[in-house]
C-alpha positions in Angstrom: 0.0 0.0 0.0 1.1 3.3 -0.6 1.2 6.1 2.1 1.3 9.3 1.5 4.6 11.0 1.4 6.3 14.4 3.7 6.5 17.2 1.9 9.5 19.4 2.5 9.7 22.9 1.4 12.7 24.1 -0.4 13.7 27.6 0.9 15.6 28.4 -1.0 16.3 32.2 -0.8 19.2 34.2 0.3 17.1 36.4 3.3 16.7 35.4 6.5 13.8 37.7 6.8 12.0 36.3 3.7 13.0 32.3 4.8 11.5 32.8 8.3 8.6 35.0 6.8 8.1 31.7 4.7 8.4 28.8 7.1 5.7 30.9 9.3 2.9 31.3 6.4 3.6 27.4 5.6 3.5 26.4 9.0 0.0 24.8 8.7 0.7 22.6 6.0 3.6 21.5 6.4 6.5 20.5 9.8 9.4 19.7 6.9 11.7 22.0 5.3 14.4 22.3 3.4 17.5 24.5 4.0 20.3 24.3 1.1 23.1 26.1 0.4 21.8 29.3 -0.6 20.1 30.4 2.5 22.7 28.6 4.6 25.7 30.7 2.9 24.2 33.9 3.1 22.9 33.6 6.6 24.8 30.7 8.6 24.3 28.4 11.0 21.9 30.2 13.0 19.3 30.0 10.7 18.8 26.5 11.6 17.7 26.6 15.3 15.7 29.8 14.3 13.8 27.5 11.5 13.6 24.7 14.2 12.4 27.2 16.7 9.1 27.3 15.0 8.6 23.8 15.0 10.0 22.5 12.1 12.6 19.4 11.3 15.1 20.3 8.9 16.3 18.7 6.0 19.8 20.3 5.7 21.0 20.0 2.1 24.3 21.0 2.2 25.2 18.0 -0.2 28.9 17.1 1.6 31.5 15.9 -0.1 34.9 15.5 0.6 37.9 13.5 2.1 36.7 11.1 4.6 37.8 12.6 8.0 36.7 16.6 7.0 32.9 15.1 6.2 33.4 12.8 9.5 33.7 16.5 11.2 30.9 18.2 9.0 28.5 16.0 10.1 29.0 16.1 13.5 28.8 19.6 13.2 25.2 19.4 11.3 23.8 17.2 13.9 24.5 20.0 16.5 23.3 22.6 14.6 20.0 20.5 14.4 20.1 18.8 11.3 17.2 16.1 10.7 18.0 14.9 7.2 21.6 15.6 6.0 22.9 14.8 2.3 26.1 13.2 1.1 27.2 13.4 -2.6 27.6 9.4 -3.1 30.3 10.4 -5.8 32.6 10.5 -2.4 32.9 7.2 -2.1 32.5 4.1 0.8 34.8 5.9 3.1 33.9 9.0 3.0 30.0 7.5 3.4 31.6 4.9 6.2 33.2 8.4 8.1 29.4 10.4 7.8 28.0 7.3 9.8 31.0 6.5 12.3 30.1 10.1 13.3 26.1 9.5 13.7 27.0 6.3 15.9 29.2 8.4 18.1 26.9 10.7 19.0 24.6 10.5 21.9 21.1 11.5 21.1 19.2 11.1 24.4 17.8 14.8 23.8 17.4 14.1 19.8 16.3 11.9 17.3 19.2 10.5 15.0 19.3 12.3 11.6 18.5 10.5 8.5 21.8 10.1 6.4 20.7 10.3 2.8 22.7 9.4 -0.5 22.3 11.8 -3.5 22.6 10.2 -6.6 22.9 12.4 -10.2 21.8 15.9 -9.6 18.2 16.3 -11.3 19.2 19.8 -13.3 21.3 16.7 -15.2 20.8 14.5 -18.1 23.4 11.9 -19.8 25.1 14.8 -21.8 26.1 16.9 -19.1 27.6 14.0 -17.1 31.3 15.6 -16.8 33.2 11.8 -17.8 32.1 9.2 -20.5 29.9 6.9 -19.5 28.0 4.2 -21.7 25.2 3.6 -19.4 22.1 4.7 -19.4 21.8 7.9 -16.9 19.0 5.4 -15.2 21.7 2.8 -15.0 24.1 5.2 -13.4 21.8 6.1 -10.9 20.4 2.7 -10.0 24.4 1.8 -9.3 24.8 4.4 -6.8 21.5 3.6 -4.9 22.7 0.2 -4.9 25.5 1.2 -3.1 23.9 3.3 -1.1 22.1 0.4 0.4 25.2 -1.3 0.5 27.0 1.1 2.5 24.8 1.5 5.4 22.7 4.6 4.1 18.9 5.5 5.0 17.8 6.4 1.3 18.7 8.5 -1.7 18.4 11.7 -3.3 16.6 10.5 -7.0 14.4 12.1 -9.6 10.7 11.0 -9.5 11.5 8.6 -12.8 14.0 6.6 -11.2 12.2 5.8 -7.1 10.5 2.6 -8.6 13.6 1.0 -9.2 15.1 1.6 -6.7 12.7 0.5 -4.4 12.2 -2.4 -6.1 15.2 -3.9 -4.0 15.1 -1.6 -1.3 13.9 -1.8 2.4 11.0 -1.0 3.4 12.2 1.9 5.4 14.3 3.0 2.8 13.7 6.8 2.0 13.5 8.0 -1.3 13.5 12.0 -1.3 12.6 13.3 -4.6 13.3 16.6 -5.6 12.6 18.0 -9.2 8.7 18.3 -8.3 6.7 20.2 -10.8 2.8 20.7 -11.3 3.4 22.2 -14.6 5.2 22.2 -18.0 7.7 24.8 -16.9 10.9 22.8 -15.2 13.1 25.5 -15.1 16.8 24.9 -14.0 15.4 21.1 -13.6 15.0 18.6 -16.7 14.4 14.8 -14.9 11.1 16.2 -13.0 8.0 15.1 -12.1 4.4 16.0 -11.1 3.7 15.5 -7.4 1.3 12.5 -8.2 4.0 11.1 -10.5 6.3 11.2 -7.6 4.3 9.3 -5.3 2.7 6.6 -7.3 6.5 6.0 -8.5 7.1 5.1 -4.3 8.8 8.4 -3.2 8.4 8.8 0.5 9.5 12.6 0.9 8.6 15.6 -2.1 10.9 18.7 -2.0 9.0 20.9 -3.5 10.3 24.8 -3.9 9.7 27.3 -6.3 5.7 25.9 -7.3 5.0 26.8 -3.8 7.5 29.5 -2.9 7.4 32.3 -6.2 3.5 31.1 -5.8 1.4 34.6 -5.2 -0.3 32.3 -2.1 2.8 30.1 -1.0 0.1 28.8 1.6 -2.8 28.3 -0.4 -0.7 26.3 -3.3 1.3 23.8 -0.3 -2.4 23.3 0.7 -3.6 22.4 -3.6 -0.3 20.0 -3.4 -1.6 17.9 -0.1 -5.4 17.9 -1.3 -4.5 16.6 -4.6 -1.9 13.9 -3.0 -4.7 13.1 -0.6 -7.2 12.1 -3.0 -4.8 9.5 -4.3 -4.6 7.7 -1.2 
């Protein structure tokens, strides 16, 4: 049976002022958001706890990469900023993805849930052309190998486009989280090519929908979060 997914909110805007003015008007429809690096390099740490101040968990997409112990030491420091979903570029390899959960194990969270370490596959702003080294595989095939290791590693779910979740959880746990970006209720994709509708998403077995700009540049950011979750909700 499918169950209806979380929907996270992508602020994604460089103002403090206009992210909190945001997470407060969405408030009602939604206890998930996303902070990426936009907002977080223009105002800093702080805007986490001020985000998780008004009730919300955080899904902080910071997308780490890099050698093994530095990404041992970034996560630790995203789990006590707040962090409830963190990302890790899967590019970086079984060490580097061996270091992000060494540092989860080792911290005690009596006062706080443990984050969800996620995997992020191929970007979904890319298609096989744009992949920077030649590959003969399908971009499908690509991304199915890295969610496969994903698994393999130890992770709790992937970053993937709305056209690739049904294969990969076709072998994956049940728990397994598939958090789909790329979500679109229209023809216009902008910046994004592998995207999907919000229905496509979930029928393909995506348990999380980061959805941004359709509810963010909307004149009613409010009243469209609220069009997104009735539609889903008549699906299930």
């Amino acid at each position: 049976m499918t169950h209806e997914p979380r929907i996270i909110v992508a602020l994604d805007v460089s103002s403090r002022e206009q992210a909190l003015d945001l997470a407060r008007t969405l408030r009602p429809a939604t206890d998930w958001v996303k902070i990426g690096l936009e907002l977080f390099t223009s105002c800093g740490p702080g805007i986490v706890q001020e985000i998780k101040e008004l009730g919300y968990n955080v899904f902080l997409d910071l997308k780490l990469m890099d050698i093994p112990n530095t990404v041992k030491k970034s996560v630790n420091n995203c789990m006590r900023m707040g962090g409830d979903m963190l990302t890790l570029h899967l590019l970086g390899g079984e060490k580097m993805i061996t270091a992000a959960l060494e540092a989860r194990a080792g911290r005690d969270f009596k006062a706080h849930s443990s984050p969800v370490l996620l995997g992020v596959t191929l970007l979904t702003s890319l298609e096989r052309p744009d992949l920077p080294w030649p590959e003969s595989r399908s971009l499908h095939e690509v991304v199915m190998d890295l969610a496969s290791r994903a698994k393999r590693w130890g992770l709790d779910g992937v970053v993937c486009s709305g056209g690739e979740a049904a294969g990969i959880k076709e072998n994956a746990p049940e728990n397994f989280c598939l958090v789909t970006p790329g979500i679109r209720s229209g023809e216009t994709t902008q910046d994004q090519k592998r995207t999907v509708t919000p229905s496509m998403a979930v029928s393909s077995g995506a348990t999380h929908l980061v959805i941004g700009r359709p509810v963010t540049a909307s004149r009613d950011p409010l009243g469209s979060l609220m069009h997104i979750r009735r539609e889903l909700s008549a699906n299930f």
